[in-house]
Structure formats: C-alpha cells, structure tokens
One Martini backbone bead per residue (centre of mass of N, CA, C, O) as a GRO file, in nm:
protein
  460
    1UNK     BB    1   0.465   2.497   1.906
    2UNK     BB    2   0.757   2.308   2.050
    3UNK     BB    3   0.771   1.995   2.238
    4UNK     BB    4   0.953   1.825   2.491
    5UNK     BB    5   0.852   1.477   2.567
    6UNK     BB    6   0.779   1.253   2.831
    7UNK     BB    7   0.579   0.912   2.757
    8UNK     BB    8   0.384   0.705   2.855
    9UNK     BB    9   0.326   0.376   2.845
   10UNK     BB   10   0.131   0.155   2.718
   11UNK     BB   11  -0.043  -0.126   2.676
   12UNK     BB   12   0.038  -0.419   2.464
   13UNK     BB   13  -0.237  -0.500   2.265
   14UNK     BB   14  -0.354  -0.775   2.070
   15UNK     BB   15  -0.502  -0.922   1.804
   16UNK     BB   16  -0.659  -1.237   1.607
   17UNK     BB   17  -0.762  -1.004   1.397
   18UNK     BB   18  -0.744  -0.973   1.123
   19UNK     BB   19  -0.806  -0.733   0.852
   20UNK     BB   20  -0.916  -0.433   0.716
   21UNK     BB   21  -0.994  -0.124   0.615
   22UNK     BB   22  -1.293  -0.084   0.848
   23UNK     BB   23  -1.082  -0.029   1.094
   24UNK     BB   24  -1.082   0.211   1.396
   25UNK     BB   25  -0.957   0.438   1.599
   26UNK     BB   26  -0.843   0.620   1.877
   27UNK     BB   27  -0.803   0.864   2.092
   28UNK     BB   28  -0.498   1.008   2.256
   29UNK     BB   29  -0.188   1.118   2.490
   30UNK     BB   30  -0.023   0.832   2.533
   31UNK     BB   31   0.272   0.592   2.383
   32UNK     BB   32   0.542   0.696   2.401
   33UNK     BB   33   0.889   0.626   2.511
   34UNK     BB   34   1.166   0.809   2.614
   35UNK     BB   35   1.186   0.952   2.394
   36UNK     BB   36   1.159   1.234   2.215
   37UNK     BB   37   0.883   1.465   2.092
   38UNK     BB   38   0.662   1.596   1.896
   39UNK     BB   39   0.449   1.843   2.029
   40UNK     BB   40   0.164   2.030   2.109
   41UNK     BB   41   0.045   2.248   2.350
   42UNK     BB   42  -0.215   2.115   2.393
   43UNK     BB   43  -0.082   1.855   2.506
   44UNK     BB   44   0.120   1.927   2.725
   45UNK     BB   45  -0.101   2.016   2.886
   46UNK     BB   46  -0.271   1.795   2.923
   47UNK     BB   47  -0.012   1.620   3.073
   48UNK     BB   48   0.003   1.822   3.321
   49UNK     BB   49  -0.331   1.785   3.384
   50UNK     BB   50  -0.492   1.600   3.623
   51UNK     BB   51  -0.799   1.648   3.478
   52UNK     BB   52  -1.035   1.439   3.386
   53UNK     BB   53  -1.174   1.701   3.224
   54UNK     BB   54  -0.951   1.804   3.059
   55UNK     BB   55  -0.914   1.600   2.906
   56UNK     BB   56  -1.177   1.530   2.772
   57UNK     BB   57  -1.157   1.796   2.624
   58UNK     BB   58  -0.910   1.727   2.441
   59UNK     BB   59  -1.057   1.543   2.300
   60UNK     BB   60  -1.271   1.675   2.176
   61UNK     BB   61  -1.175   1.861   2.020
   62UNK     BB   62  -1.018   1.656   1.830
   63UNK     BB   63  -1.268   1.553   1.709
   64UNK     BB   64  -1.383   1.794   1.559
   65UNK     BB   65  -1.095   1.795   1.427
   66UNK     BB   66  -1.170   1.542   1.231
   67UNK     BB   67  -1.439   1.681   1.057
   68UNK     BB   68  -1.241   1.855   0.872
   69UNK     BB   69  -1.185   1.928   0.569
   70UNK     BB   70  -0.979   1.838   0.366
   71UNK     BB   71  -0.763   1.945   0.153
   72UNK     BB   72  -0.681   2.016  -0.156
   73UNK     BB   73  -0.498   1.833  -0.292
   74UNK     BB   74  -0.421   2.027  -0.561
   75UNK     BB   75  -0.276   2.231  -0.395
   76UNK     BB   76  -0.046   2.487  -0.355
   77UNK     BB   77  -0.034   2.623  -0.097
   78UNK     BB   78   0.066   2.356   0.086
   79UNK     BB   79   0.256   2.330  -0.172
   80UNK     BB   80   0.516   2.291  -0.367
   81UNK     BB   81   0.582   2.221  -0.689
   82UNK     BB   82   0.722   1.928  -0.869
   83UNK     BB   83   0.763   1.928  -1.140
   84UNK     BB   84   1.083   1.942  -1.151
   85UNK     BB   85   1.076   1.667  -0.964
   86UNK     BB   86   0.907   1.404  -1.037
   87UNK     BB   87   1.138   1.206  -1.049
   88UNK     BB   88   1.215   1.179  -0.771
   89UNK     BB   89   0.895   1.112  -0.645
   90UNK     BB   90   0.917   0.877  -0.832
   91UNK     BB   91   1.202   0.740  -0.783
   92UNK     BB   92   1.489   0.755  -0.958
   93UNK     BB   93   1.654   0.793  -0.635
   94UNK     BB   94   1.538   0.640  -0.433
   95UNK     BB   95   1.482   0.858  -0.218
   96UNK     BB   96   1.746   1.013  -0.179
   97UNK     BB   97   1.675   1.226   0.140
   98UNK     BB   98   1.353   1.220   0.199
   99UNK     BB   99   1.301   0.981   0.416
  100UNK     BB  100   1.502   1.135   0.613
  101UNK     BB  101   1.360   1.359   0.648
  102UNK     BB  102   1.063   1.397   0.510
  103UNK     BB  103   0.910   1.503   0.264
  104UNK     BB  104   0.635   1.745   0.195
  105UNK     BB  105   0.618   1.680  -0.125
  106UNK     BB  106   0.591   1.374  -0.065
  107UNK     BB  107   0.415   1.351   0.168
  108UNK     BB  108   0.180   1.455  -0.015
  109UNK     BB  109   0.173   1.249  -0.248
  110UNK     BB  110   0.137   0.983  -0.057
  111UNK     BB  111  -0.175   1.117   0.018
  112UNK     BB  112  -0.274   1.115  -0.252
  113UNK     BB  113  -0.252   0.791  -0.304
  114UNK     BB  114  -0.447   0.720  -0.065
  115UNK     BB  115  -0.683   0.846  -0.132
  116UNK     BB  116  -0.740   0.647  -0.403
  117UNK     BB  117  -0.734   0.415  -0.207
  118UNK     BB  118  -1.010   0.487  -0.086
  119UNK     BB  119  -1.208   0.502  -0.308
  120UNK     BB  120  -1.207   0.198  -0.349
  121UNK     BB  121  -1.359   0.126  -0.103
  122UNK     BB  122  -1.570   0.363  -0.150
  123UNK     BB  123  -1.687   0.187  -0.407
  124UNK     BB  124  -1.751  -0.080  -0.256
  125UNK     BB  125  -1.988  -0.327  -0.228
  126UNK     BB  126  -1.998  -0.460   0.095
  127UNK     BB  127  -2.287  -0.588   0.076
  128UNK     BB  128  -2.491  -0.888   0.100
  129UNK     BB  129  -2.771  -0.784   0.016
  130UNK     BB  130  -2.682  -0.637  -0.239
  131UNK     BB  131  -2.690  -0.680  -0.581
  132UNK     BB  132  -2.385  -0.528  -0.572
  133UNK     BB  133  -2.225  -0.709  -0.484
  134UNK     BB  134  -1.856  -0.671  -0.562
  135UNK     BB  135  -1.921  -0.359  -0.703
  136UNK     BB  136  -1.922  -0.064  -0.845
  137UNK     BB  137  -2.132   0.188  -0.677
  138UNK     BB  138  -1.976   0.370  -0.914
  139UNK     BB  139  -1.943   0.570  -1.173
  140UNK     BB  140  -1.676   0.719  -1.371
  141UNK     BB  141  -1.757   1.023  -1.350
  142UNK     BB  142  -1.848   1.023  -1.004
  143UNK     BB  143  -1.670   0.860  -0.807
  144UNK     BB  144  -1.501   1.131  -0.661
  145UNK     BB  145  -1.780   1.245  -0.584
  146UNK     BB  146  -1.846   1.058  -0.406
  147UNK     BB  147  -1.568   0.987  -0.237
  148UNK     BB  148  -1.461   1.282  -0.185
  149UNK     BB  149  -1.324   1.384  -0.472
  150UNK     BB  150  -1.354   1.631  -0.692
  151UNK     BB  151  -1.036   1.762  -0.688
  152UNK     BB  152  -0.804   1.573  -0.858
  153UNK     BB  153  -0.758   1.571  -1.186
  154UNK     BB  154  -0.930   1.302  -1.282
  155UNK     BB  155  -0.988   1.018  -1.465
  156UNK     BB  156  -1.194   0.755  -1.538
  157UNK     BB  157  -1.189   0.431  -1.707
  158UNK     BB  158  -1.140   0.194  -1.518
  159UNK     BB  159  -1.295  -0.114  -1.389
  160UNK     BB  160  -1.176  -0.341  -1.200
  161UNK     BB  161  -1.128  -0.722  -1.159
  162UNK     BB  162  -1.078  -0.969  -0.953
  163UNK     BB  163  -1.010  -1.375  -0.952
  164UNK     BB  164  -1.064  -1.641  -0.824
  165UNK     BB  165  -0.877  -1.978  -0.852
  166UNK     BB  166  -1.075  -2.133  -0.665
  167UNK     BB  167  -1.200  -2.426  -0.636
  168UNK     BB  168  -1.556  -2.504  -0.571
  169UNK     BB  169  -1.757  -2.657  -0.445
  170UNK     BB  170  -2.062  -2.830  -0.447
  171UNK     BB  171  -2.183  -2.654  -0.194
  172UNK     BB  172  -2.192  -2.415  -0.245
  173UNK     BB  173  -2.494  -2.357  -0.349
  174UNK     BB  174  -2.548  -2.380  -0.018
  175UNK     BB  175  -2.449  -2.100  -0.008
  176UNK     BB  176  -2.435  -1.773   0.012
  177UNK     BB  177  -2.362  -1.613  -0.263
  178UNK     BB  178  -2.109  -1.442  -0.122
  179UNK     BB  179  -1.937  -1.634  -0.094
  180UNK     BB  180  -1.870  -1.735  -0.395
  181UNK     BB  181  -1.728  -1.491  -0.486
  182UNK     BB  182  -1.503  -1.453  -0.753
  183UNK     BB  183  -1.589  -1.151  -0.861
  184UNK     BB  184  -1.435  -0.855  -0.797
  185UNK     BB  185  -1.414  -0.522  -0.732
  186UNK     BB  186  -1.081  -0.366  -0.680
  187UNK     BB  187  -1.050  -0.093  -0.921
  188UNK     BB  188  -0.850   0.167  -1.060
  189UNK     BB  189  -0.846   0.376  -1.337
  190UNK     BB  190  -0.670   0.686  -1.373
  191UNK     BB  191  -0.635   1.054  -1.587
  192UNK     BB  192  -0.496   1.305  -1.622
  193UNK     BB  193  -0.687   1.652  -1.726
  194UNK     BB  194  -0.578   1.871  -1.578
  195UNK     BB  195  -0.374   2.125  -1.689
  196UNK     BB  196  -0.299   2.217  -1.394
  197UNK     BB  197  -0.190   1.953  -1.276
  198UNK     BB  198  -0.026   1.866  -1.480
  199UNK     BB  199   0.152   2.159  -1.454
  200UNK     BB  200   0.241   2.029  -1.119
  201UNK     BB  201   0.343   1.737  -1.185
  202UNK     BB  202   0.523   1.762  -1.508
  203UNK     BB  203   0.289   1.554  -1.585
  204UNK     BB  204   0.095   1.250  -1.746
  205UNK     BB  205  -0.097   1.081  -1.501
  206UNK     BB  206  -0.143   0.710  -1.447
  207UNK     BB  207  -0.367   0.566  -1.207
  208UNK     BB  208  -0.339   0.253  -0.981
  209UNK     BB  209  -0.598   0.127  -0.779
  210UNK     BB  210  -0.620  -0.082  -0.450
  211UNK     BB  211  -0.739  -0.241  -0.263
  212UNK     BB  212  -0.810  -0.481   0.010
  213UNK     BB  213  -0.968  -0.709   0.138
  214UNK     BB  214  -1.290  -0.894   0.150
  215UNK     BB  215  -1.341  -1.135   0.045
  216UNK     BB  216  -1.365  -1.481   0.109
  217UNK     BB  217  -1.156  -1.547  -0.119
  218UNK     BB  218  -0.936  -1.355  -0.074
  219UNK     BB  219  -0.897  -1.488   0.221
  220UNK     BB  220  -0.766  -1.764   0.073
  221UNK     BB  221  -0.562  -1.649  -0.123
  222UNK     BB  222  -0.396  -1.572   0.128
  223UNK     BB  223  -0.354  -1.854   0.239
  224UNK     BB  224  -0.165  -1.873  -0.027
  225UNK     BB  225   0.186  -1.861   0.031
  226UNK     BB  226   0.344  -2.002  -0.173
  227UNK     BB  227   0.548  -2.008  -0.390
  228UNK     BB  228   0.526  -1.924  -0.772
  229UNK     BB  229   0.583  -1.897  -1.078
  230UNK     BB  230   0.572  -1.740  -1.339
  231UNK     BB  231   0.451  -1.695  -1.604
  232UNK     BB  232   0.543  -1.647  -1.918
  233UNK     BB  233   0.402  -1.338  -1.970
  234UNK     BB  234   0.618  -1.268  -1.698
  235UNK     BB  235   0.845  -1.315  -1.888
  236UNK     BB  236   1.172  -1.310  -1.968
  237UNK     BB  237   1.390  -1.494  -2.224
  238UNK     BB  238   1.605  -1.517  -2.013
  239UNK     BB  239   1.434  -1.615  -1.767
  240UNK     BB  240   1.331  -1.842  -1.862
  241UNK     BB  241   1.621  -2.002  -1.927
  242UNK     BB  242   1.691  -1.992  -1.634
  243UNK     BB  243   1.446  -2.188  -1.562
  244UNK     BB  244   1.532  -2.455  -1.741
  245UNK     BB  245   1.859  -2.457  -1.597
  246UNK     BB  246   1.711  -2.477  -1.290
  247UNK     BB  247   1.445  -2.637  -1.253
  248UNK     BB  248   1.280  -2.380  -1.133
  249UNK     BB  249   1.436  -2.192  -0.885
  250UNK     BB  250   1.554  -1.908  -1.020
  251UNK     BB  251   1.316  -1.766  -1.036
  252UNK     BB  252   1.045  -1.588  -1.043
  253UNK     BB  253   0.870  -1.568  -0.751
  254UNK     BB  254   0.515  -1.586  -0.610
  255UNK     BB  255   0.233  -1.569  -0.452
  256UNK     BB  256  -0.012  -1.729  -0.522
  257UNK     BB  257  -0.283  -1.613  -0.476
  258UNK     BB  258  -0.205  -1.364  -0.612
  259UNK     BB  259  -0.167  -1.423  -0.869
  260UNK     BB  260  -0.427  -1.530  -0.906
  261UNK     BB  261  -0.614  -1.289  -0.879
  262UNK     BB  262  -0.447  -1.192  -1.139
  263UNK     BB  263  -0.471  -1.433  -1.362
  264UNK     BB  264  -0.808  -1.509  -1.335
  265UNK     BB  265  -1.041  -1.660  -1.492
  266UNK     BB  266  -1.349  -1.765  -1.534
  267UNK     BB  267  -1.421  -1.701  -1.849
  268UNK     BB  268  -1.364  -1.597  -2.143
  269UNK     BB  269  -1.568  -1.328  -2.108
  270UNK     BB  270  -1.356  -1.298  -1.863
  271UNK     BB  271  -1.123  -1.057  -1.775
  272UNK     BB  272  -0.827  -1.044  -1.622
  273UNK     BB  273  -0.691  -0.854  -1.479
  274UNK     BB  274  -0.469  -0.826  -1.610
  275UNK     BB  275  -0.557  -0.765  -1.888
  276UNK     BB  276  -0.687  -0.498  -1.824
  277UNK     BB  277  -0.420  -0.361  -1.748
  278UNK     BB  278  -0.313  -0.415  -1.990
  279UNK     BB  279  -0.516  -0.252  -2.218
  280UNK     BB  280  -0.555   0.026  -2.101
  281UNK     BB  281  -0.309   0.118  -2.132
  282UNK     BB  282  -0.258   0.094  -2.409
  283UNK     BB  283  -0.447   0.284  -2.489
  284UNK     BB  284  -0.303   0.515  -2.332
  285UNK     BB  285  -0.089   0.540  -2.459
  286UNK     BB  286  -0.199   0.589  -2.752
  287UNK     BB  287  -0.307   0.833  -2.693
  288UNK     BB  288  -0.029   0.989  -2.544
  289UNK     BB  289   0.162   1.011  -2.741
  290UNK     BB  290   0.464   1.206  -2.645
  291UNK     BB  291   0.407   1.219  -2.369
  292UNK     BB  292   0.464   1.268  -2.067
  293UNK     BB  293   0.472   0.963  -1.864
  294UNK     BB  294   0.324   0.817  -1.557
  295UNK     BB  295   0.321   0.521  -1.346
  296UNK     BB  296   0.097   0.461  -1.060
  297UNK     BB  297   0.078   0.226  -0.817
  298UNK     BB  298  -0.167   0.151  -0.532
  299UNK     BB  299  -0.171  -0.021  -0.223
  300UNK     BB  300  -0.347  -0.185  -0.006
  301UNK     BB  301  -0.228  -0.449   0.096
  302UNK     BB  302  -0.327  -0.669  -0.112
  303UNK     BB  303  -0.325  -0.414  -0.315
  304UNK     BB  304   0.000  -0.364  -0.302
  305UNK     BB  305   0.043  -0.681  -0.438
  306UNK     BB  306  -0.088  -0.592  -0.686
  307UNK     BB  307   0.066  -0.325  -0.745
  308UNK     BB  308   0.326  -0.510  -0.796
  309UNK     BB  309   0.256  -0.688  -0.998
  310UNK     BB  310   0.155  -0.494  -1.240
  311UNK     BB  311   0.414  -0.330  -1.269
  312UNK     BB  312   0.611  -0.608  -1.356
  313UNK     BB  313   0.367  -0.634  -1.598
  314UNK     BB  314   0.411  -0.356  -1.748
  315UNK     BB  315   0.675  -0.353  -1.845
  316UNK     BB  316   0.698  -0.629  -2.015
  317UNK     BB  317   0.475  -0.538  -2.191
  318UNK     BB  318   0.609  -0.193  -2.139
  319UNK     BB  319   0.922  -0.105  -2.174
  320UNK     BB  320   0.869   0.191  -2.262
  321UNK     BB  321   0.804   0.326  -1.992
  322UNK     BB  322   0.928   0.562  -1.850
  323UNK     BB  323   0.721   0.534  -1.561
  324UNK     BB  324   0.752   0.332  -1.241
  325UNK     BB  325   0.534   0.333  -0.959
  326UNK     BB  326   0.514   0.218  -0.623
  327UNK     BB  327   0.265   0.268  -0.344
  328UNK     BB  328   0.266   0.110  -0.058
  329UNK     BB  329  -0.001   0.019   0.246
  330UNK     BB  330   0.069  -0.277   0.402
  331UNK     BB  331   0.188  -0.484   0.307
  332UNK     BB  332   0.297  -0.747   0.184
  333UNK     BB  333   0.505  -1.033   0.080
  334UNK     BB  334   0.553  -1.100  -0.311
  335UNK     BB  335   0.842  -1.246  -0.309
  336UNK     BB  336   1.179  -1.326  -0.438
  337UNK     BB  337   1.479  -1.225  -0.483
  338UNK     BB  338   1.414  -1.308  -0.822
  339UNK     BB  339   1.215  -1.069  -0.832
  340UNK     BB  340   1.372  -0.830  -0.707
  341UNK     BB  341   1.564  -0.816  -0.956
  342UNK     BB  342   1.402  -0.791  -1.150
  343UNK     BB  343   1.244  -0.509  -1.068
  344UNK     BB  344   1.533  -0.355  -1.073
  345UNK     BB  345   1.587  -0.384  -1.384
  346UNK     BB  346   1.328  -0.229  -1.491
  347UNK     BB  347   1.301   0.037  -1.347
  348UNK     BB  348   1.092  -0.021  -1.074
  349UNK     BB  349   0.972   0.186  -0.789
  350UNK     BB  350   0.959   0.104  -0.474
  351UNK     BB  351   0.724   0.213  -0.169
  352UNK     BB  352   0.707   0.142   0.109
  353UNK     BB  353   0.436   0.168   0.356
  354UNK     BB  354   0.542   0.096   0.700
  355UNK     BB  355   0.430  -0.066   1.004
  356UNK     BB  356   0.600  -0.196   1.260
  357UNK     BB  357   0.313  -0.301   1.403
  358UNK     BB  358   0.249  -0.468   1.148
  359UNK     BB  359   0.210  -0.763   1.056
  360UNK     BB  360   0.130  -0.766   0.721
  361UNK     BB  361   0.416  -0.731   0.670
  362UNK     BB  362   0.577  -1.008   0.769
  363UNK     BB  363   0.427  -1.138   0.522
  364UNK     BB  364   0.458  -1.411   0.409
  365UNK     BB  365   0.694  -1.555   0.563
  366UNK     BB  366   1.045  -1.560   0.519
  367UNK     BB  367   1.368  -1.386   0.576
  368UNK     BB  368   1.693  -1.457   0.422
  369UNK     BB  369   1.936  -1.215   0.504
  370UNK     BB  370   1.841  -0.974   0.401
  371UNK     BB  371   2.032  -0.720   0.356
  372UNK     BB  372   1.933  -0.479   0.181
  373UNK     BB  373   1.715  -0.419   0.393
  374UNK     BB  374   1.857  -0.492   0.677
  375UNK     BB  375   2.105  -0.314   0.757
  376UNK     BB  376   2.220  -0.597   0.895
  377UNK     BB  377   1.906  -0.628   1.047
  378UNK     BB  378   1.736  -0.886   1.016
  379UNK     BB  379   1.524  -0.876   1.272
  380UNK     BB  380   1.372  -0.609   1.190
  381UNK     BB  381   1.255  -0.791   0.917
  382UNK     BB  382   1.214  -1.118   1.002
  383UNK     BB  383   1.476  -1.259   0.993
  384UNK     BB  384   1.784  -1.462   0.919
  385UNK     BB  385   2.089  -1.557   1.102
  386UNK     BB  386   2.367  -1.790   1.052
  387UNK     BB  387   2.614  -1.841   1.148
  388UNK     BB  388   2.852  -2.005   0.943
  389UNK     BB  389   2.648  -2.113   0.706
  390UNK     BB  390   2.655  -2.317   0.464
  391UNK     BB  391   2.580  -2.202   0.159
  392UNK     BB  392   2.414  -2.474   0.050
  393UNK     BB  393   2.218  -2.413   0.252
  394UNK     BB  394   2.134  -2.111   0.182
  395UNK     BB  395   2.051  -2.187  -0.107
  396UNK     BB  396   1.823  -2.362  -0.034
  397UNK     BB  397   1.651  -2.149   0.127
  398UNK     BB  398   1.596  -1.975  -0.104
  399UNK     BB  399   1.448  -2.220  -0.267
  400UNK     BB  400   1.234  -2.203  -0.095
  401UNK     BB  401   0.861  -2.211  -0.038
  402UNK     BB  402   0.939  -1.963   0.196
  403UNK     BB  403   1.112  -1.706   0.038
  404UNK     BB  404   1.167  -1.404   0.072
  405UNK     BB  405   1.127  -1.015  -0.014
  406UNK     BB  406   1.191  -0.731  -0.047
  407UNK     BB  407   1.160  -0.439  -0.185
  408UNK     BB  408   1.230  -0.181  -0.232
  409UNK     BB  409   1.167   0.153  -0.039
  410UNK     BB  410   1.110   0.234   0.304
  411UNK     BB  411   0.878   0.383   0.519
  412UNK     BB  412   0.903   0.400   0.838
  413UNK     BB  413   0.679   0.308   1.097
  414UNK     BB  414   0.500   0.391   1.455
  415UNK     BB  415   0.226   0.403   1.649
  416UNK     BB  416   0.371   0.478   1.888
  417UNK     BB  417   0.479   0.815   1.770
  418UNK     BB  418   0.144   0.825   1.823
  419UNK     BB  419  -0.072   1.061   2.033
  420UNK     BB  420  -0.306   0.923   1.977
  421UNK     BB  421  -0.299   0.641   1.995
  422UNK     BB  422  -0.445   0.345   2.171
  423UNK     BB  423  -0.204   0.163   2.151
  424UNK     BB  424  -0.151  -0.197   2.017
  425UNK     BB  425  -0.363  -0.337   1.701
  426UNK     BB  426  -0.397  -0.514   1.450
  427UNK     BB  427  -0.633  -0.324   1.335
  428UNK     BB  428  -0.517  -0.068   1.367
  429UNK     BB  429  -0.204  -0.060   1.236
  430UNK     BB  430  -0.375  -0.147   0.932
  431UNK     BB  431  -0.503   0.067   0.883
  432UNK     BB  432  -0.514   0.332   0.653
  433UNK     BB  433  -0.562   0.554   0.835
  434UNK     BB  434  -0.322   0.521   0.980
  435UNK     BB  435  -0.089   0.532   0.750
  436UNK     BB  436  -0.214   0.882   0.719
  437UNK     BB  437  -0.158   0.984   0.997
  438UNK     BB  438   0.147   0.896   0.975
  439UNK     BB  439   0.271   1.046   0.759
  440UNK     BB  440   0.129   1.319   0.856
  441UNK     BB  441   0.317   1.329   1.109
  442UNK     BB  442   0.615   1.238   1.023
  443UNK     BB  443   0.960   1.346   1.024
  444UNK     BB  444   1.197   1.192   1.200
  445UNK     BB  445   1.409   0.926   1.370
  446UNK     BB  446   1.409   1.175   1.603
  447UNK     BB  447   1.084   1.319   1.533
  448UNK     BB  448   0.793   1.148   1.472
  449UNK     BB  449   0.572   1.383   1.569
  450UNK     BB  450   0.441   1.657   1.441
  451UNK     BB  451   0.265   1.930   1.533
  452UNK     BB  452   0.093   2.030   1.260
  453UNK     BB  453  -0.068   1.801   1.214
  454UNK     BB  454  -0.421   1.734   1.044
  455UNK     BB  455  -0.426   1.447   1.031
  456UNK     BB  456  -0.710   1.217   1.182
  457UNK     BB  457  -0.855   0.994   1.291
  458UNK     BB  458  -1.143   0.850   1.159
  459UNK     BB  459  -1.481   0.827   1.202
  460UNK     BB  460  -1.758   0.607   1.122
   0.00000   0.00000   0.00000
C-alpha cells in the first residue's frame, strides 16, 4: 500500500572529505521536503508516531531486513526478459521513455552492472600490509562467488590493472612501500556463458567494470584536472587533421590524471590499462566472431571515467563493434565539448547514473553553456552562461583547459528522496551503496520513492 506524506527535512550537512567505495550511510525515516512521496505503509506509521522507542523498533526492523540476501541477479521471476529490446536498453534510442519514470527491465540492468562493479571493490585488496596490497584478491575462476555473487552466468577472462604516470621522487624509496604504489588491480572483463542467460539477454555480453580511487597515487592522478589532447591511437585521422588545423585547441581532449591511469605503463614489460583493454576485447571478438555480441563498461567515480575513457578507445580501435554502452555511477566530468562529439559520433552510449547531491559529478571544471545536457538551466548542470557574451569570448572559453562537458544521457537521482538517508554528506552521497539503493527506490521526478524498494543501505 502506498501511502503520500509531507516529510520535515533534516538539516543539511556536508564533509570536507573526498570519498571511495568504503564509506557508507545509515538509516532513518525522514529527509525530503514539501513535495509528496512514495512510502511503505510502516514509514507512515512510524512518522505518526511520536513514541521513540517505536521508532526504534522500526529502525531495528529495517535493519534486518537489510541483511536479507539480494534475489539472483538474473532471475527472470523479478522481471520479464529483456531479450527483445536488449538494444534500447543498452541504449540505441538514448534510453527514451525509459528513465522518467524508470523502467523496472532497466532499473534492473543497471543493478545488475553496479553489482559488477562492487565485486570490482571486494576483490582488490586494500590492506597496505598484505603482501598482495594493490592486486586482486581472488583468482578469476571463484571472483564472483567469492565476492558474493555465484549466478552471475558471466567468467572473468582478464584482470586490469592501472599505473600511475606521476614521476615519483627520490625520497620515496623512504616512504611506506604502498605509498608509492604505481600500478594496482583496478577492475575486470567478463564474458557471458550461460546458455540461460545468453538467450535473457537476447545476446552475448562482454562487461569491463572499474572501481573508484583507492591508491595515494590515483587520488593525484584526479588532482590533476586540467584538458589534456588525446594521443594519436585515440584519434581517428579526420580529428587529427583537424588537431594540426587548429593549433591543438579544437580536437577531442580529456583530464590529464584520467589519461595518465588509461595510457600510461611502469616499463616495457608491463602493459597499459589501454594495451590490457585493446587486447582482450580482439581476443573476445575473434572468439566470438558471428555472434549478436554488447561491450558494456560500467564503473563507479574514477572507475566511470575510465569506463568513458576505454569504451572511446574501444570503438577506435574497434570501429565495427555491435554495441559498446556505458554505464557510469558517480562520474566525474571526463573531458570537452569535443570530446563529446566525437563519442556521440562513434555511436557509444552512455548513461551516467547521477545523485544531484554528490560533488564528485560536478568536478573538475565547469561547464560552459552547455545547453544539451542543461536542457536551457545551465545552473542546474554547474555550468554558466552570461547574456549577451561576444561569441569570440565564448569561444575562447570553450577552449580554455578548464571547460568540460557532459557526456551522454543521465539519470538523476537525489540522496534527499530517500527515506533512509540521515542527512546529506560528501561521503555518504558518492558511495556506491547509495547509488543502488537510489535506482533501486527512484520511480519517476513526480514520485521519487517507491514503496516496495527491497535494497538498503547496507553497513558492513
């Protein structure tokens, strides 16, 4: 039963402190404002209540029930196959129709690559005492039934590994060895093999899923945002020439540090994420070959930007690709205007999954004008627009190296919405836990939380 109240709002605030995966919230029964929302009928009861000790027990109740172990991922009980429509879903028609209000085949897709990307998180060992510190945990046979998820109906085939391209000084040698760690396990491929699952989704799916920050190196690597140009393997031969034509300023250009994790490798012997990406991938087509067959890149934070970043280079590299889609939780802004044109040309698909309250979407830079994604409120995207500004200076500022661009088409959701969430904070808004328990309530921006959502927050 469903149930429309106004909720009082609690008071709004914020940490000075960066996040990752690790951090996470905690539950109550009351955070949004004046508008009406979706709430289960023991929420109702709960706020009509003025008995703390009732309130109490309906907190332990919720708490319980968030240690209920999640259904399988690829039950068709939960919903109908998607078979049929597997490319509108994977975004051929820009998710149109689908995301206000949210369709249930979808919002299940889109947990189903969020869980990919926590396994991504629990099998990188982030202990700095382990001898294994920076590499992943488990082997690729038992991954996911290591990390909690047995029926996935995917195998891992390969794990990734980023390296950092900060030049390190000499002093490190006397700093902590995981300090200075350059190249660290940050995610995997995996290939759909089951029978069952192959003909639920209508095709035979490759998913690359990516983590978020975790090493002192890669929180450096995001300090370093300004535009830098992509290399020549990362361009096609029309946008170099118009690299050469225009001085360097009108081609396609990404964040430096991003780049840097994507490109850059310790020595000859060990191979760029890029190199590790473009490999598999040849390897997966030509196994493949003839078969219906989706590139799915999914990753939360950092993890989202490498996943714009390989699904750009994989087109490149792999212009005749079916099917290549992003699915992004928590990005950050990963280059320029034209950056994003070249990725709308490629006919690369992305869904950047959004909590409007979460900084790391609104970073590095600003957003100049940028009307396609500010649908006319360039305010709301972070962006600026000055009446009357002379074009020539507008132009100039497009090509300053601070002035990003969103990317494909987005999902907004909002940390406000949920009746869990306490409050609203740096760390707990970007954590990935909220992202899944965001999808997994959002009904549409009339109704923002349905009453049957089944994920909670989980504290670990």
């Amino acid at each position: 039963m469903t149930l429309f109240t106004t909720i009082t709002p609690l008071n709004n605030h914020t940490s000075p402190m960066l996040h990752h995966h690790h951090h996470h919230g905690s539950l109550t029964t009351a955070t949004k404002t004046t508008r009406p929302m979706c709430i289960t009928l023991i929420q109702q009861t709960a706020t009509k209540k003025h008995s703390y000790s009732s309130h109490d027990e309906t907190l332990r109740k919720m708490e319980r029930m968030m240690n209920l172990p999640a259904p399988p991922l690829s039950s068709s009980s939960t919903y109908e196959k998607v078979g049929k429509r597997w490319k509108e879903y994977q975004g051929i028609r820009n998710w149109d129709g689908l995301l206000d209000p949210l369709d249930d085949n979808l919002r299940a897709e889109i947990l189903r690559y969020g869980h990919f990307v926590e396994a991504a998180y629990k099998s990188f060992d982030l202990d700095p005492s382990s001898p294994n510190y920076a590499n992943c945990r488990f082997p690729k046979t038992t991954l996911f039934e290591r990390c909690g998820l047995p029926n996935t109906g995917y195998k891992v085939t390969k794990h990734l590994r980023a390296t950092s391209g900060i030049q390190l000084p000499n002093w490190i040698d006397k700093a902590p060895s995981w300090f200075g760690t350059q190249s660290s396990y940050v995610g995997y491929v995996a290939v759909c093999d089951n029978k069952e699952e192959i003909k639920r989704l209508g095709r035979r799916d490759v998913v690359i899923a990516f983590r978020g920050t975790t090493t002192c190196l890669e929180w450096l690597e995001n300090l370093r945002a300004n535009l830098t140009l992509l290399p020549c393997n990362m361009i096609k031969e029309k946008h170099q020439q118009n690299v050469a034509n225009n001085n360097g300023n009108n081609g396609p250009m990404v964040e430096s540090g991003f780049l840097s994790l994507y490109t850059s490798s310790v020595n000859s012997s060990l191979m760029s994420l890029q190199e590790m990406v473009r490999e598999e991938i040849g390897r997966i087509l030509q196994i493949y070959e003839g078969e219906p067959l989706s590139l799915t890149i999914t990753g939360h934070s950092l993890g989202a930007a490498l996943a714009t970043l390989a699904a750009y280079d994989a087109r490149v590299a792999f212009p005749k690709l079916c099917s290549t889609t992003v699915i992004s939780f928590g990005g950050p802004r990963v280059g320029n205007r034209s950056f994003r044109t070249s990725l709308d040309k490629q006919g690369t698909k992305v869904l950047r999954i959004v909590n409007c309250d979460d900084v790391i979407t609104k970073v590095p830079g600003f957003v100049f004008d940028d009307v396609k994604n500010s649908g006319g409120d360039v305010a709301n995207n972070g962006g600026f627009h000055v009446a009357g500004l002379p074009s020539w200076i507008q132009k100039r500022a497009e090509e300053a190296p601070w002035v990003y661009s969103e990317v494909g088409e987005e999902l907004r959701l909002s940390s406000r919405d949920s009746p869990y969430l306490r409050g609203v904070n740096v760390a707990t808004c970007h954590d990935l836990h909220t992202y899944l328990h965001l999808v997994d309530g959002f009904v549409s921006s009339t109704c923002p939380f349905r009453s049957t959502a089944k994920r909670f927050l989980q504290r670990r």
